[in-house]
N, C-alpha and C positions, 0 to 999 in steps of 0.2 A: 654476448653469452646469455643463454634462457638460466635466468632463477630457476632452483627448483624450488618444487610448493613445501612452504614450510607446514609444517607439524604441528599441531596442536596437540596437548595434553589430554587424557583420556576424560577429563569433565569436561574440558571446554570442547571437544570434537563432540561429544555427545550432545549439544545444546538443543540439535534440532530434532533428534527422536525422544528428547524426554516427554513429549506432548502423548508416547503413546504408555505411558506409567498410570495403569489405576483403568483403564479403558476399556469396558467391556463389550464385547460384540455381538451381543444381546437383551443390550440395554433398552430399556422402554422408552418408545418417539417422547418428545417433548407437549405435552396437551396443549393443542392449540397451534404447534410449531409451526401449520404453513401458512397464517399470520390470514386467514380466508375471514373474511369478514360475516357476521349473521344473517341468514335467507334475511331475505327482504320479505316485509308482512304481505300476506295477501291482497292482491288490489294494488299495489302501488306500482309507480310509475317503472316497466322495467328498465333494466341498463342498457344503453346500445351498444352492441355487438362494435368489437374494436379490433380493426384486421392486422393478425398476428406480423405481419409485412411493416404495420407502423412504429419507427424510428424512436427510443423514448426520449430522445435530445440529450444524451450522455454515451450514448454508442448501441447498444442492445437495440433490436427490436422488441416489441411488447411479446410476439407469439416469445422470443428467448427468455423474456422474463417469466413469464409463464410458466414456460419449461422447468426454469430453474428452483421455481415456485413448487413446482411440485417434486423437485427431487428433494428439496428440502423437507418437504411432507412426510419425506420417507425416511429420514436420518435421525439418528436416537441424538438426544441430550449433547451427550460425548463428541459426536460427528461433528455435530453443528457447531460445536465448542471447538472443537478442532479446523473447520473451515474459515473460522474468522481470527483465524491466530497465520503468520509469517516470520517463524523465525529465523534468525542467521543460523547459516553454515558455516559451521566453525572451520571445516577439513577432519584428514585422517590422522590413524597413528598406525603401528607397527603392527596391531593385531587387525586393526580393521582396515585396510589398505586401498579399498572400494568406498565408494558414496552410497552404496548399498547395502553395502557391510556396518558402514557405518551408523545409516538409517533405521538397522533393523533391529543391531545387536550391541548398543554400547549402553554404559552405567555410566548415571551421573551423580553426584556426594551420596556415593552408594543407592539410591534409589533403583531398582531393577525396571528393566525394560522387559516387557513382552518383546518375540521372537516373530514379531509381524511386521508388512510392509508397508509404506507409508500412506499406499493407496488405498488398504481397509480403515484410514481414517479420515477420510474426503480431506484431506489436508489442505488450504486454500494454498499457499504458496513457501516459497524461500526466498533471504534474502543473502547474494554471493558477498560476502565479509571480505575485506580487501587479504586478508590472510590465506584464503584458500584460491585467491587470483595468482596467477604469474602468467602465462601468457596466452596467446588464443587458442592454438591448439590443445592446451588442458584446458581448459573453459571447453571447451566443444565437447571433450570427451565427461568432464562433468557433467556437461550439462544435460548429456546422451544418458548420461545414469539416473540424474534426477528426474527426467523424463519416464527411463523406464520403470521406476518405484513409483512416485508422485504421481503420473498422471490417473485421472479417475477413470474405472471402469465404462464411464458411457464416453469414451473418448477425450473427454476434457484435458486440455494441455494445461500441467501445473503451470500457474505464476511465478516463471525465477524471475528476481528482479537483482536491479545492479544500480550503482552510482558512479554516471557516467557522462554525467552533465558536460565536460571537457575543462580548458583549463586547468587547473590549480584542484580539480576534482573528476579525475580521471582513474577509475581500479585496472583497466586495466589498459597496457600501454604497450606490453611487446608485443608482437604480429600484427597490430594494428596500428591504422594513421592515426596519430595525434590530433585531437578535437580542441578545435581552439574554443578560447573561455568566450560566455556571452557575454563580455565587456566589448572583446576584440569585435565579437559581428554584430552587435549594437552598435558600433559605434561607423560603421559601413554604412549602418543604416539604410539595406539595400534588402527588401524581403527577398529576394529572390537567391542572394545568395543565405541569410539565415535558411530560407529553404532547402535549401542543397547540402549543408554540412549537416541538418539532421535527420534529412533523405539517407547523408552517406554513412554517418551511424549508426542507425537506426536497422538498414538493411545489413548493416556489418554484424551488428549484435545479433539481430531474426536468426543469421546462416551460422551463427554462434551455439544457438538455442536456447538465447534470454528473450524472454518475452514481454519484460516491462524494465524501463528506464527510467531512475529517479532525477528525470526533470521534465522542463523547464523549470530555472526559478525564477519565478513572479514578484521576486522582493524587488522593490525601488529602492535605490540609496539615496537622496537628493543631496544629503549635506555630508556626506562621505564621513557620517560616527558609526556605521555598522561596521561587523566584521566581515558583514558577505563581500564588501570591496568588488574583485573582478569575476564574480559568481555572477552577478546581475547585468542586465542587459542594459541600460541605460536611464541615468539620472532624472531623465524625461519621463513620466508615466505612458504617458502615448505612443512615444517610439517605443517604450516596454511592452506596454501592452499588443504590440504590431508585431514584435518580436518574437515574443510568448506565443500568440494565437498562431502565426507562419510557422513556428516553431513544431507544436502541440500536433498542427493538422498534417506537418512531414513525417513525423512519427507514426501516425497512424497511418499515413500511406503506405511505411514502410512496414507495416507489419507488428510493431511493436507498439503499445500501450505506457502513454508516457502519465508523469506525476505532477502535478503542478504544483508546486511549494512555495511557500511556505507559510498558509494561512494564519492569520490575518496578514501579513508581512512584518520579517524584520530588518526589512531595508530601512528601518525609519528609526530604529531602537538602537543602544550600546548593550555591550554584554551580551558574553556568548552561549544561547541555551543549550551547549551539552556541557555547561557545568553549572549553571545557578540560570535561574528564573530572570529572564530580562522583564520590563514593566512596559507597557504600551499608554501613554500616558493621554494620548488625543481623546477627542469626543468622539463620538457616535460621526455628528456629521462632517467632521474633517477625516476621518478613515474613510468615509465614502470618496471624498475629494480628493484622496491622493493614497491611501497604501491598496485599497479592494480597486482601485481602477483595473486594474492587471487582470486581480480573480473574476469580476464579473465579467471582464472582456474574454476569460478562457472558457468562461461556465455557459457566455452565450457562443462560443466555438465549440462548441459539445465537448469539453475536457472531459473523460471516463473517470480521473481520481484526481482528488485533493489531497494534499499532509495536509494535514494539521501538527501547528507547531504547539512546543512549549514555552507558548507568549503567555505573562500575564495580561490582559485588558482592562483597563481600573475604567473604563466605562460600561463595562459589563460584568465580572467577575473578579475585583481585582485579588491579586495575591495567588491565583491558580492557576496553574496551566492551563490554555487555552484546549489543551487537544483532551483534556479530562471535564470540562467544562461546559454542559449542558446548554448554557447562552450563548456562548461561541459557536460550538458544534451545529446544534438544533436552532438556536434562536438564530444568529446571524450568518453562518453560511447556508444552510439550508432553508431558514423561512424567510430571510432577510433578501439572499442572494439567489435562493429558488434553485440550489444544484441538488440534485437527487439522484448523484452517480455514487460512488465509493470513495466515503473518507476514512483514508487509511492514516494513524498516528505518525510525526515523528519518533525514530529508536527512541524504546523504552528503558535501552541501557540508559540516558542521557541523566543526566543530573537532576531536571526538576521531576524527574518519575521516579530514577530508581535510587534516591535518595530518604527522600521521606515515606514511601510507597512500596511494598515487595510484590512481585510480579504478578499473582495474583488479585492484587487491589488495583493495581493499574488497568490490567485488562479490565477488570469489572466498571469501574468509572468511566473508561474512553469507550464501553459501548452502551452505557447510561445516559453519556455525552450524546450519542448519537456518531461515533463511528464506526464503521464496520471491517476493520482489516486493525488488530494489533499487528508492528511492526519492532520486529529483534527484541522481543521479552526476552529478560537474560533469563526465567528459567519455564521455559512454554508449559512444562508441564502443569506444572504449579499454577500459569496464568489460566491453564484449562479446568480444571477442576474447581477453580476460585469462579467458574462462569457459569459451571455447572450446578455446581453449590448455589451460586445468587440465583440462578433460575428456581431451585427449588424451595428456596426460601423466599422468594415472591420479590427480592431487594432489584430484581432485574424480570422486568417481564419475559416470557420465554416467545410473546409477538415481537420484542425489538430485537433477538437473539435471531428468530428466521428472517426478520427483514434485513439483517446485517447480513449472513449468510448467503438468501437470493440473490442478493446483489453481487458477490462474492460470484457465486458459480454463474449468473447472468455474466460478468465482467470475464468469466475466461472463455465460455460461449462466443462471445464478440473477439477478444482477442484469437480465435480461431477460426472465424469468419476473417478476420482481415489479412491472417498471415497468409491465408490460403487466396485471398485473390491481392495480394502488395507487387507495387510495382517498383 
């Protein structure tokens, strides 16, 4: 018997068009926004020409990034504040009984909503809430809705995303094959078939019309204290990391845009970060030797996105969540580990953020930190305007606002390059 899709409450359905409260649409560009660096002085060495054709080793080509580069150029404050935000989709209620309906026209703890569509806000993406899942055929037709509000006027297919790793974290489960957990195909230890179960996912989700998947995960467990258990792929870093990369590159063959999680790892740590701050207690060079084997081996696979978790690292930050965390983010996955695709947060409902933190201070820190996608702010609107706000009060440069962003619309440029040639 098919579920039907539960109901959410007129606040919580509303979660994901609060982002368009307070946004005007002829708001002034952000000075500086397309992050264009100053003429070069006369006389000096010019730059050499870099054929738009070249790969930037995280999925994009450079001419895409370009592209994206200058749509950003064009987008006021508010836009850009709304491209780097991804909130959950709650679902409908009685009055709003469309995903369009819902998008355009609900209230949330009384806050009013403008009467626009989600596409006059370059909105980067959604994330499907296992609540408004039941089974495939409604996923299809949601996802035909989000598509037609969401996607951006120059074609761009919005980013829905899902948690669909298999296993023991699967949203959605009727009309489709059951995805066995990456314990069960780690431990095969056979890439060809890890190959093949996220070939068949993968293109299950594409023909769905989700276009990013929150996984693989990259966490190692070695001494079985985490809670990922049968989430991960195997106790061995090397068979993980074989796993992960075979994994990562089926995905993209198949048209979809996968996550790699959970950086730094909390394959190695106790305690569960959606409710209190686990602690990562290693050194510097023992993380190199056994939790980042996974992430380097995805980042030299051209993985397009990272989470970032809500780890503390007492070798770098301790006592802070790593996905708000400036040394984490900037300092060791990016300058450390040299990935310069999109790092999107773990949910911002989770306990180490939306605890001590309200929505708007979270956003503002995790792109301080250096990433560029908040994911499931429980109130986006509020995370938007806390972005807008740090930009004009100088607390957030409004260069690391378009560089978040380009990356953003870069990233669904490529996810629509591959859906359209996946085999």
């Amino acid at each position: 018997m098919t579920p039907k899709l539960p109901r959410a409450g007129l606040a919580a359905a509303a979660l994901l068009v609060t982002l368009l409260s307070g946004c005007s649409a002829g708001s002034e560009p952000a000075p500086g926004a397309d992050g264009s660096a100053t003429p070069a002085a006369s006389g000096s060495t010019p730059t050499p020409s870099i054929d738009p054709a070249t790969p930037t080793g995280w999925g994009p080509t450079e001419g895409e990034l370009a592209r994206a580069r200058a749509l950003v150029a064009g987008l006021s404050l508010e836009q850009q504040a709304s491209t780097v935000l991804m909130p959950g989709f709650w679902g409908y209620d009685a009055e709003h009984p469309s995903a369009a309906e819902a998008l355009r026209n609900q209230q949330m703890h009384g806050v009013d909503t403008a009467d626009e569509a989600l596409s006059a806000h370059h909105f980067g993406g959604v994330f499907l809430r296992p609540e408004v899942i039941a089974d495939a055929d409604q996923v299809h037709r949601l996802t035909d809705e989000l598509h037609q509000v969401g996607d951006g006027p120059d074609g761009l297919p919005l980013l829905i995303s899902i948690d669909q790793e298999g296993g023991v974290v699967q949203r959605l489960k009727n009309g489709v094959a059951l995805v066995p957990s990456a314990e069960s195909v780690g431990q095969r230890d056979d890439p060809a078939y890890a190959r093949q179960v996220a070939l068949d996912n993968g293109r299950t989700l594409r023909r769905l019309g989700v276009t990013m998947v929150m996984a693989p995960v990259a966490d190692v467990d070695p001494t079985g204290v985490s809670v990922m258990g049968s989430r991960t792929s195997s106790p061995d870093r090397r068979v993980a990391a074989q796993m992960v990369t075979t994994t990562l590159k089926a995905y993209l063959r198949a048209g979809v845009i996968p996550v790699i999680k959970h950086f730094p790892g909390l394959g190695s740590v106790s305690g569960d970060s959606h409710h209190a701050l686990p602690e990562q207690h290693k050194s510097l060079g023992q993380l190199q030797r056994s939790d980042l084997v996974t992430f380097r081996a995805a980042i030299a696979a051209g993985a397009p996105v990272v989470m970032t978790a809500h780890l503390g690292v007492d070798a770098i930050d301790p006592g802070v969540p790593g996905s708000i965390s400036e040394g984490v983010v900037t300092g060791l996955l990016r300058h450390t580990l040299g990935f310069q695709g999109v790092a999107v947060t773990d949910s911002q409902g989770m306990g180490p953020i939306n605890g001590p933190f309200n929505s708007s201070e979270g956003a503002v820190r995790s792109l301080i930190a250096g990433d560029d996608l908040v994911l499931n702010s429980p109130y986006p609107g509020r995370a938007r305007h806390g972005v807008v706000q740090a930009v004009r009060t100088g607390r957030l440069p409004a260069s690391r606002l378009a560089e978040a962003a380009t990356r953003v619309l870069a990233l669904r440029m490529y996810q629509q390059r591959i859906a359209s040639g996946a085999r």
